[in-house]
N, C-alpha and C positions, 0 to 999 in steps of 0.2 A: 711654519705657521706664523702668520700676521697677526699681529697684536698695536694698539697704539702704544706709543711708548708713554706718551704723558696719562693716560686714564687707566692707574691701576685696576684690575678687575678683581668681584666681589670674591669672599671665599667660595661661593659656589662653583664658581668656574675652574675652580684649582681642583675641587672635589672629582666635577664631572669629567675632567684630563684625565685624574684618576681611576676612573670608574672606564674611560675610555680606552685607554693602554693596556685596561684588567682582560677588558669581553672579549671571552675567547668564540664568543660568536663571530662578534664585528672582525677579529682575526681573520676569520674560518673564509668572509667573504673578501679579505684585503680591504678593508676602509681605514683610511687616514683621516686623520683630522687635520684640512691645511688652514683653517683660519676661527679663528676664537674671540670676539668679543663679545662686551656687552648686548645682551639678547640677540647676537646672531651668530648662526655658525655655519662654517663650509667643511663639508665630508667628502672626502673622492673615493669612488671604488673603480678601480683599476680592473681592466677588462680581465677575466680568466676564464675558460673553456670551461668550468665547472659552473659558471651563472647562465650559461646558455637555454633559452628554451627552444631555441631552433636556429640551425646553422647561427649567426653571428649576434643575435636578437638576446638581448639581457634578459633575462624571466623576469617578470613584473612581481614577485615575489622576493626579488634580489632589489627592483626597484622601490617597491614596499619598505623593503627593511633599509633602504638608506633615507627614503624621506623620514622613517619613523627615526632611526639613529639623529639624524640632523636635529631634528627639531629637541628631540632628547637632550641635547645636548645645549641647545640654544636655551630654551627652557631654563637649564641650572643656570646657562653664564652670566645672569643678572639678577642673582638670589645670593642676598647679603650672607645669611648667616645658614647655610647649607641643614642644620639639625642633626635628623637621623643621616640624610640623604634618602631620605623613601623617599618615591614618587614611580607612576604610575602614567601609562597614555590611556586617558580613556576614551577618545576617540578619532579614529586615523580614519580620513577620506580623500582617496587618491584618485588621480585622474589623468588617465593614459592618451598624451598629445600622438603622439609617434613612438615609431619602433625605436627602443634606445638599444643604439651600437657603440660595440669597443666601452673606450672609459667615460662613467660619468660622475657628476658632479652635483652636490646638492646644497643650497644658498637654504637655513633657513634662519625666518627672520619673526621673532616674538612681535605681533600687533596689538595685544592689548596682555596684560598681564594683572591678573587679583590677586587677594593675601594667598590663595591657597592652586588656582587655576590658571594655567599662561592657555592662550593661542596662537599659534605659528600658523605659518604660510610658508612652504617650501616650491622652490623650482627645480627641478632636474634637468641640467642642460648635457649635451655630448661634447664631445671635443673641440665641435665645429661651433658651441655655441648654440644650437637649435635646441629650444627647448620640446622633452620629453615624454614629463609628468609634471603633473603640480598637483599637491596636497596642501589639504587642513589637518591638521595636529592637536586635541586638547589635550593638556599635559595638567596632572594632577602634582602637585610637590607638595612634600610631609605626609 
């Protein structure tokens, strides 16, 4: 996982690692988190025969849950003072470029952020780079 080395990140970001290591969901589908900074983050999930909706094709349901993981988690990583750690997506809109094959990868990146409401913009690329999916993300915090 990439981090800058000079720009400590806020306690949010240490939260959401935690909260990320925990989800025995995000498990269940193999996502990693390779890259953490402030308001953005990169998720990989790792091709496996069990996300399949047809022969080699990722289920858009698998690609759902890593735009929505991503931004989740981008969302915390520029939230000074984490609280409860509640938070909420309240609204995921995704949008299916091509068929994603084997492993992908999801870039998301906070574009504007309020006291209480972030919005991301995620891409989903494949191995080769060719983009996916791209989602919008509202993330509700507190």
């Amino acid at each position: 996982m990439s981090q800058p080395a000079s720009d400590a990140l806020p306690a949010g970001a240490t939260r959401i690692r935690q909260w990320f290591d925990m989800s025995p969901f995000g498990a269940h589908v193999g996502l990693r988190l390779t890259r953490l900074e402030r308001d953005v983050a990169e998720v990989a999930m790792p091709w496996v025969e069990r996300l399949a909706t047809l022969a080699d094709v990722v289920h858009g349901g698998a690609v759902s849950t890593l735009i929505d993981t991503a931004a989740t988690v981008a969302a915390w990583s520029g939230v000074e003072d984490p609280g409860s750690g509640r938070g909420a997506t309240v609204a995921l809109t995704v949008n299916f470029v091509g068929a994603g094959r084997g492993d992908l990868s999801a870039l998301a990146k906070v574009v504007r952020r309020g006291r209480n409401i972030c919005f991301c913009e995620i891409h989903v690329t494949d191995r080769a780079g060719a983009v996916v999916a791209t989602g919008l993300v509202t993330y509700k915090l507190g």
